[in-house]
mmCIF file as Biopython writes it, N, C-alpha, C and O atoms, coordinates in Angstrom:
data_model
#
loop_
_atom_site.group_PDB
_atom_site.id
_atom_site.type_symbol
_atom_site.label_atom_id
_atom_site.label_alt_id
_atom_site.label_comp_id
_atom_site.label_asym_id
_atom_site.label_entity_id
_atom_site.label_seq_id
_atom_site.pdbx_PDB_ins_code
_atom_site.Cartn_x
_atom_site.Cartn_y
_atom_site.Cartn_z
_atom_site.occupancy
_atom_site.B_iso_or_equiv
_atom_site.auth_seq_id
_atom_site.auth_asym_id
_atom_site.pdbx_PDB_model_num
ATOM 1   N N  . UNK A ? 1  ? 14.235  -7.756 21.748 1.0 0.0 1  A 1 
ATOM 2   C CA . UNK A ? 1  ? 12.798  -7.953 21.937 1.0 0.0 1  A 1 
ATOM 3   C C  . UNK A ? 1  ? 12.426  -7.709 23.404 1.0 0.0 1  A 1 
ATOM 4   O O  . UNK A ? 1  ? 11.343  -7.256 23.774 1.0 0.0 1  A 1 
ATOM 5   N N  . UNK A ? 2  ? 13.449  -8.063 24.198 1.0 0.0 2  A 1 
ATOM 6   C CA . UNK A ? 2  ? 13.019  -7.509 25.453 1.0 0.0 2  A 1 
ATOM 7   C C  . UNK A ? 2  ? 13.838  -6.642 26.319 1.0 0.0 2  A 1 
ATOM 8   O O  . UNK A ? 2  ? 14.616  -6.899 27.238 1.0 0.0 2  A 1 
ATOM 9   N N  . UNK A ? 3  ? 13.323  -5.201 25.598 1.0 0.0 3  A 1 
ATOM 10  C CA . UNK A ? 3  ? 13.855  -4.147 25.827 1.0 0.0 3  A 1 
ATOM 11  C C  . UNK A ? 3  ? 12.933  -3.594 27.258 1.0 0.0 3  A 1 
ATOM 12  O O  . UNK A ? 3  ? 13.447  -3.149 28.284 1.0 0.0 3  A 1 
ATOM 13  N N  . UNK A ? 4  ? 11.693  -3.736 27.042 1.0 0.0 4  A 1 
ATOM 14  C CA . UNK A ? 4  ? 10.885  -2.930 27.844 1.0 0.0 4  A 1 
ATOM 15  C C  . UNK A ? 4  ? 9.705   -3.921 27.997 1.0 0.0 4  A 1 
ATOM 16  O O  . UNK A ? 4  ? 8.607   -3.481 27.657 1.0 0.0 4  A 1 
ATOM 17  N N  . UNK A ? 5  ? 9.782   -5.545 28.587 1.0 0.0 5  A 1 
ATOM 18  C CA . UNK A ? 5  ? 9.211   -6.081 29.267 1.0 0.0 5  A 1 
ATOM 19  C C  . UNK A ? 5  ? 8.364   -5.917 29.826 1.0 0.0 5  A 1 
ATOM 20  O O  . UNK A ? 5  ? 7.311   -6.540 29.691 1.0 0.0 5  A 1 
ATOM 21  N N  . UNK A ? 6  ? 8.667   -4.650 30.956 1.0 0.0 6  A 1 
ATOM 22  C CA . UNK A ? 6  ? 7.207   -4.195 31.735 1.0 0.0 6  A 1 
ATOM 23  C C  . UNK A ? 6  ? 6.554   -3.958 31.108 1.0 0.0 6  A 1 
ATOM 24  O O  . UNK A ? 6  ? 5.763   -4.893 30.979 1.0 0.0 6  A 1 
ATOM 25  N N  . UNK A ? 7  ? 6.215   -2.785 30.242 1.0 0.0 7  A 1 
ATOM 26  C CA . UNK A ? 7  ? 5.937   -1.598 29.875 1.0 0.0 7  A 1 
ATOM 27  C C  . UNK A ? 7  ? 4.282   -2.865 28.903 1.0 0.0 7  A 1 
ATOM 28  O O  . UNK A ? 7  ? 3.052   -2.821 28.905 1.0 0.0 7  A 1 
ATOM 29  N N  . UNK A ? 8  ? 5.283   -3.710 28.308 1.0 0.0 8  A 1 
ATOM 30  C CA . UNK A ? 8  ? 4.924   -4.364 27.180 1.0 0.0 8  A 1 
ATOM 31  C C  . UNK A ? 8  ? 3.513   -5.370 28.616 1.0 0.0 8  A 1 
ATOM 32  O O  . UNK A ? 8  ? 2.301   -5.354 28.398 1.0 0.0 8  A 1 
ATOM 33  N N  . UNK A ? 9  ? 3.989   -5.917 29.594 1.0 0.0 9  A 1 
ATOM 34  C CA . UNK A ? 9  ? 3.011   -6.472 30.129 1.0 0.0 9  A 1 
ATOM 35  C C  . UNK A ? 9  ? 2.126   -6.096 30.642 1.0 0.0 9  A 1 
ATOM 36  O O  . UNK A ? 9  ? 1.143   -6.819 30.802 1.0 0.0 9  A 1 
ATOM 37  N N  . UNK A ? 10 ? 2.198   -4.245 31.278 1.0 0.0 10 A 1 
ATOM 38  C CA . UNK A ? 10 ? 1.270   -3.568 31.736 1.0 0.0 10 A 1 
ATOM 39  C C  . UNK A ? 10 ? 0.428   -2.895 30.884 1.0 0.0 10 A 1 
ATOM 40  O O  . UNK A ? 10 ? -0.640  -2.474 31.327 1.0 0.0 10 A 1 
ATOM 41  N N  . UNK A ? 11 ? 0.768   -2.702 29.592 1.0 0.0 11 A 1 
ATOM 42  C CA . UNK A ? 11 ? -0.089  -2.878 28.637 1.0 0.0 11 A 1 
ATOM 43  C C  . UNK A ? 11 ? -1.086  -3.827 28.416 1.0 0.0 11 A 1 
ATOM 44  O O  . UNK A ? 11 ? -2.288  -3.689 28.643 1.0 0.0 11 A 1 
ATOM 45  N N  . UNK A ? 12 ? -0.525  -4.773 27.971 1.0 0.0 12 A 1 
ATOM 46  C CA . UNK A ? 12 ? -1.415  -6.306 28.044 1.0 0.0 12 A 1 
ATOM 47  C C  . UNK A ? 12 ? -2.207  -6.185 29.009 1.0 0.0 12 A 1 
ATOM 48  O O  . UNK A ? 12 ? -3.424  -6.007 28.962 1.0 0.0 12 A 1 
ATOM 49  N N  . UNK A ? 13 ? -1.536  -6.279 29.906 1.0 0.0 13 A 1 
ATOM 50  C CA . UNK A ? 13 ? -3.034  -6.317 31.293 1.0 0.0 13 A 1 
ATOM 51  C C  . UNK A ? 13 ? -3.684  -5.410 31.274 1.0 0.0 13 A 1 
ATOM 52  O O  . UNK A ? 13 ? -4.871  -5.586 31.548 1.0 0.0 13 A 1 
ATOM 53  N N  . UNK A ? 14 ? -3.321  -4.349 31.021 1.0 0.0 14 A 1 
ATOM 54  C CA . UNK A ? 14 ? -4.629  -3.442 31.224 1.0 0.0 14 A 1 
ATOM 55  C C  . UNK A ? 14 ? -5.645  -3.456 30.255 1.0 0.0 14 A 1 
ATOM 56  O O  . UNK A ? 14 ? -6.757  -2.979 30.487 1.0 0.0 14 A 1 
ATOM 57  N N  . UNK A ? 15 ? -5.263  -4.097 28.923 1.0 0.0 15 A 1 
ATOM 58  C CA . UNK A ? 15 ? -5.667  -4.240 27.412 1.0 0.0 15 A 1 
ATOM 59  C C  . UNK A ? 15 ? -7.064  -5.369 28.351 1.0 0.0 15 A 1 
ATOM 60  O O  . UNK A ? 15 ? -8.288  -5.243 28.314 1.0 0.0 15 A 1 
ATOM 61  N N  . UNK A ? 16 ? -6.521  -6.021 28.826 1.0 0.0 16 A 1 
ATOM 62  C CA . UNK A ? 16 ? -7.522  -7.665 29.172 1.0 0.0 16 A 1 
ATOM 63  C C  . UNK A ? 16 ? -8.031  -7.125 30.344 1.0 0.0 16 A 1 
ATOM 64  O O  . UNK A ? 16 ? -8.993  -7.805 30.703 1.0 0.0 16 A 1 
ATOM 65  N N  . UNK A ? 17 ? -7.736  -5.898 31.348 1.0 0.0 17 A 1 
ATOM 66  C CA . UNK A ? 17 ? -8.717  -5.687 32.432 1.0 0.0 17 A 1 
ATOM 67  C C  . UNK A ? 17 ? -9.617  -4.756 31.739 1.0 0.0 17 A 1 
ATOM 68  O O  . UNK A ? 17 ? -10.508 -4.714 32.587 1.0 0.0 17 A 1 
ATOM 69  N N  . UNK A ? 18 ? -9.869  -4.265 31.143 1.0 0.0 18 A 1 
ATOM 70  C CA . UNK A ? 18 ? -10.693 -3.344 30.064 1.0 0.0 18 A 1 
ATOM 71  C C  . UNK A ? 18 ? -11.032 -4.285 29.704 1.0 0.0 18 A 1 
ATOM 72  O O  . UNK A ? 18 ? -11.263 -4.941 30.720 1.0 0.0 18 A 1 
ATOM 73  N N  . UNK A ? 19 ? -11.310 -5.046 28.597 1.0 0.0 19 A 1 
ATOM 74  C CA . UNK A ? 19 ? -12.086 -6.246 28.152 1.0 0.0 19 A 1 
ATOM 75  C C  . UNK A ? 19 ? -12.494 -6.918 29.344 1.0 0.0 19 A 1 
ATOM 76  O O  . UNK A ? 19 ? -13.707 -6.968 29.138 1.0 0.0 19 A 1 
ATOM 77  N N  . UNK A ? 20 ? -12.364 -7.318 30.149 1.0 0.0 20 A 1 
ATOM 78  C CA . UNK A ? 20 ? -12.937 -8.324 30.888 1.0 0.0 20 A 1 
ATOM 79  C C  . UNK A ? 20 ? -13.713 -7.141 31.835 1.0 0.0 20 A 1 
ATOM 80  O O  . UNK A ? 20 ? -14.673 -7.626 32.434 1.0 0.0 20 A 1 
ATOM 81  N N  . UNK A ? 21 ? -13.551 -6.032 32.037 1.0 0.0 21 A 1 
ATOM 82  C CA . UNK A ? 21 ? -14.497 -5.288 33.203 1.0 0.0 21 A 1 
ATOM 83  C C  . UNK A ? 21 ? -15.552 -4.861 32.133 1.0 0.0 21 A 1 
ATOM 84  O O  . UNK A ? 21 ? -16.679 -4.781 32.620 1.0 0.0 21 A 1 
ATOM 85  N N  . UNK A ? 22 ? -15.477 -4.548 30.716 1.0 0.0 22 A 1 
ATOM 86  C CA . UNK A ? 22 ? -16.138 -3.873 29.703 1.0 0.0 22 A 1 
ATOM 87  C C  . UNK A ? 22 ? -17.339 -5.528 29.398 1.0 0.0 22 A 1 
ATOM 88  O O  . UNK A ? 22 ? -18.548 -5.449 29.179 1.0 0.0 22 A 1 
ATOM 89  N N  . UNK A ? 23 ? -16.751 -6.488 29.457 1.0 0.0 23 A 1 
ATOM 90  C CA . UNK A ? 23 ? -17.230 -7.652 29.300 1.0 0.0 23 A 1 
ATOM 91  C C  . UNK A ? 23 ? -18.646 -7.753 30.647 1.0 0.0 23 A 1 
ATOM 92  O O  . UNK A ? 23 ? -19.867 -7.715 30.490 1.0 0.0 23 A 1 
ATOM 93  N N  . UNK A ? 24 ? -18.009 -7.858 31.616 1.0 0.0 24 A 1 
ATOM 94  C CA . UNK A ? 24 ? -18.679 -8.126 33.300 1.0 0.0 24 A 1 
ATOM 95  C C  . UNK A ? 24 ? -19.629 -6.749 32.953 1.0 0.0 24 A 1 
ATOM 96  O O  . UNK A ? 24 ? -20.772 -6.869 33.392 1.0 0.0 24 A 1 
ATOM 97  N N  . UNK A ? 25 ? -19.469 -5.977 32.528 1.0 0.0 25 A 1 
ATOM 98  C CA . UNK A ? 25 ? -20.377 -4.548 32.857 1.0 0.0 25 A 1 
ATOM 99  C C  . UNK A ? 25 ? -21.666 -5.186 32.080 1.0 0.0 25 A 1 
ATOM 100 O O  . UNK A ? 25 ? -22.720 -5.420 32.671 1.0 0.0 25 A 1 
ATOM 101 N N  . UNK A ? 26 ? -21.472 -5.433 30.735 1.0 0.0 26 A 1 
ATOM 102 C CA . UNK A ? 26 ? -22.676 -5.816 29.882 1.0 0.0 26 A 1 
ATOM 103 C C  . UNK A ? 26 ? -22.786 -7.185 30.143 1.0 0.0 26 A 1 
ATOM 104 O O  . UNK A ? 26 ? -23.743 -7.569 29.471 1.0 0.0 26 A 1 
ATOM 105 N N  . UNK A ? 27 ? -22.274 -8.195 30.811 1.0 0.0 27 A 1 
ATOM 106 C CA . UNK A ? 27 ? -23.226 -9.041 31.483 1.0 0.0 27 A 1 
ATOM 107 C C  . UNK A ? 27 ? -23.972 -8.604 32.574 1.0 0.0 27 A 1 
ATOM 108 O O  . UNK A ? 27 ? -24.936 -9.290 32.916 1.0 0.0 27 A 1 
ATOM 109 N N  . UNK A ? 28 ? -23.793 -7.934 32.972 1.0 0.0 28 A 1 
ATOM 110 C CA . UNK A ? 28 ? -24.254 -7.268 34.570 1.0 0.0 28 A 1 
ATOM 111 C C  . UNK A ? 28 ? -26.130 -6.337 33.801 1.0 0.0 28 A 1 
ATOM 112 O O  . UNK A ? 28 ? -27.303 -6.431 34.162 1.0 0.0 28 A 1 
ATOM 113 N N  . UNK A ? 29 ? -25.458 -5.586 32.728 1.0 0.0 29 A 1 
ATOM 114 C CA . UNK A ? 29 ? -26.360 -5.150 32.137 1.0 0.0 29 A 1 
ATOM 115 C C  . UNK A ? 29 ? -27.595 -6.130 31.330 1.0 0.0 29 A 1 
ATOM 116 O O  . UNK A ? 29 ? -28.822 -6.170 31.240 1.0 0.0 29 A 1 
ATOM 117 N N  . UNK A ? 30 ? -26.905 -6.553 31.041 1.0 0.0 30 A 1 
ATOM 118 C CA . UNK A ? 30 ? -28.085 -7.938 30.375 1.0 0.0 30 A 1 
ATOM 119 C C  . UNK A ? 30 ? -28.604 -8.541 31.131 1.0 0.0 30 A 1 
ATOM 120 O O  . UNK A ? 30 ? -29.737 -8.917 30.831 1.0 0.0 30 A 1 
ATOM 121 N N  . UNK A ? 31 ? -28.132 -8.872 32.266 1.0 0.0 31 A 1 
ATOM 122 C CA . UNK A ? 31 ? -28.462 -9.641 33.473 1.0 0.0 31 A 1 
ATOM 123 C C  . UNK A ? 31 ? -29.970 -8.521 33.688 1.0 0.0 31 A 1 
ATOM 124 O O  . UNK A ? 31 ? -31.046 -8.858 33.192 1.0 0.0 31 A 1 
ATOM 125 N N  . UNK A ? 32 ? -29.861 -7.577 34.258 1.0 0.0 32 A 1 
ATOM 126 C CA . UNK A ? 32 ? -30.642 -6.646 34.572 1.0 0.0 32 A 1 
ATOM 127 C C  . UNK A ? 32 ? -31.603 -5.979 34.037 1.0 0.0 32 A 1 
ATOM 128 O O  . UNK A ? 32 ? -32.549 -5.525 34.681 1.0 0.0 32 A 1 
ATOM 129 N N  . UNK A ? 33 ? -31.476 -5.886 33.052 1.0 0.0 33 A 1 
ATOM 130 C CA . UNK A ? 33 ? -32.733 -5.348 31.911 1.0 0.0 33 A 1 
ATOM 131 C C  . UNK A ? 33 ? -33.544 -6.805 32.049 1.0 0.0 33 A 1 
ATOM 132 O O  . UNK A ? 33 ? -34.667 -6.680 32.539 1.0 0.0 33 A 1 
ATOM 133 N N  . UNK A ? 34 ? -33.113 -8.292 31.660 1.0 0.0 34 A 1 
ATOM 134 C CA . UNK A ? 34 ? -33.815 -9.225 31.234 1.0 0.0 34 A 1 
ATOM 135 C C  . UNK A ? 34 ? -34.859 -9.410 32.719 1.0 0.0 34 A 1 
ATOM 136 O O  . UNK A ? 34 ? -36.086 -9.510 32.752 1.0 0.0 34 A 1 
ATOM 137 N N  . UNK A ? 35 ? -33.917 -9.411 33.822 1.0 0.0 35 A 1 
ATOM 138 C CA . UNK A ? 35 ? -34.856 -9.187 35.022 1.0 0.0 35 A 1 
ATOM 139 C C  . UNK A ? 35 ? -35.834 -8.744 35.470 1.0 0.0 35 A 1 
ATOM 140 O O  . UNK A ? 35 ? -36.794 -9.301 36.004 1.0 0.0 35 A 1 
ATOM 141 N N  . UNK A ? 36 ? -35.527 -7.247 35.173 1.0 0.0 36 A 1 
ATOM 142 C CA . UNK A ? 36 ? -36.037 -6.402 35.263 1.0 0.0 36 A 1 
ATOM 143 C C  . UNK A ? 36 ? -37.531 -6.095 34.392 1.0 0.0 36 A 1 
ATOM 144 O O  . UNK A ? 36 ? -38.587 -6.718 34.509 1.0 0.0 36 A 1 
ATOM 145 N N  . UNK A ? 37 ? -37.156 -4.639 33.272 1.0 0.0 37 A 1 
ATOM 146 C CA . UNK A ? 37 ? -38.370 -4.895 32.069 1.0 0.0 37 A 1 
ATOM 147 C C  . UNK A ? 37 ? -37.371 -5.177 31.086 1.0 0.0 37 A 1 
ATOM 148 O O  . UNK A ? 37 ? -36.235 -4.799 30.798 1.0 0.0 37 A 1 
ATOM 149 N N  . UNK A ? 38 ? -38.336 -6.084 30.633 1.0 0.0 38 A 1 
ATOM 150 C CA . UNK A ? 38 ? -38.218 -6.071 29.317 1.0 0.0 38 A 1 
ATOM 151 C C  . UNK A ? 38 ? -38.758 -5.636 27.945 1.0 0.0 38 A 1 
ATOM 152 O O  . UNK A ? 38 ? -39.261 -6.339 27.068 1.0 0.0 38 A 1 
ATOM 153 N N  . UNK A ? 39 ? -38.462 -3.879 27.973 1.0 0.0 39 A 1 
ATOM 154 C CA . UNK A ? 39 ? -39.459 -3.052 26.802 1.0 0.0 39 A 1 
ATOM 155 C C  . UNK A ? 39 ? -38.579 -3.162 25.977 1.0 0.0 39 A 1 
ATOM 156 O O  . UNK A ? 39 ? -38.840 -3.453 24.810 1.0 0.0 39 A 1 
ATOM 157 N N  . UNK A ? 40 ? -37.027 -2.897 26.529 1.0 0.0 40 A 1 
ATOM 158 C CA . UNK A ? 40 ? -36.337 -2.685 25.796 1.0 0.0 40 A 1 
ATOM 159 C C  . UNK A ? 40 ? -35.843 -3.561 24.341 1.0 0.0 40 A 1 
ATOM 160 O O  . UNK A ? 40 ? -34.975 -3.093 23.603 1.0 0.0 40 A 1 
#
């Protein structure tokens, strides 16, 4: 099972820095439209 440790954690993390920057982007975005106008 732990053949390739790294491989297996730099996956993971990058899996959860994609979610969490994909996450922060559309709060950032929601943040900003609601501020901003709201036509949308």
């Amino acid at each position: 099972m732990q053949v390739y440790p790294s491989k297996l954690l730099t996956a993971v993390w990058a899996g959860w820095m994609l979610i969490a920057w994909t996450n922060v982007q559309e709060s950032l975005d929601m943040t900003g439209t609601s501020l901003g106008k709201e036509d949308d």
